[in-house]
C-alpha positions, 0 to 999 in steps of 0.5 A: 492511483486507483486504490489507497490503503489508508491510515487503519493499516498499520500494525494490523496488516491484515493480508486478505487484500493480498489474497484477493488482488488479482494483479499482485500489487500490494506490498507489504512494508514493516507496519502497513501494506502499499497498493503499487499505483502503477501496478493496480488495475482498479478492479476493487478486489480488495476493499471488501475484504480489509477487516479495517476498512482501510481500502477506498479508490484515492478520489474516496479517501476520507479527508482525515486520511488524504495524505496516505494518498500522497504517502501511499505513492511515495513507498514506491516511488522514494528510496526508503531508509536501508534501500538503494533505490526506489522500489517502483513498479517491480511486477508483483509483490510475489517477486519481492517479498516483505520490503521490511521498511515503511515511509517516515510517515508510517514509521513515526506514527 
């Protein structure tokens, strides 16, 4: 997974990194946005960008923040609660809209 947003996301969702993503790959759940590890291509567009430092590569990741690596790939890669079935790769977070929904992580938070 080349890049990870982090623990400083959720309820501030700030959308400048989705802006700058030259490959659509940042989805927005209900709380947090997700970078689609399959979809990204490492290009660093986003990370300066988040007003709360949220973005880092995955071997970056502050180790207070690891397990959003982890939480991260499961947003894509588990059917979250109200959905059929995993979200995966779908090709752009322009072709889904908001996914409404957040991994059980991010929504008990």
């Amino acid at each position: 997974m080349p890049y990870v947003i982090a623990g400083h996301c959720p309820d501030v969702m700030d959308t400048s990194c989705t802006e700058e993503c030259p490959v659509d790959c940042i989805y927005e759940g209900d709380r947090k946005l997700y970078i689609n590890p399959k979809e990204c291509i490492d290009c660093g567009a986003c990370e300066p960008v988040c007003p709360v430092e949220a973005i880092s590569q995955d071997r970056r990741v502050a180790d207070d923040m690891t397990e959003h690596i982890e939480d991260n790939r499961r947003f894509f890669t588990e059917t979250l609660e109200g959905r059929d079935e995993p979200l995966g790769a779908p090709g752009g977070s322009h072709k889904t809209g908001p996914i409404g929904v957040d991994t059980p992580m991010v929504r008990d938070l």
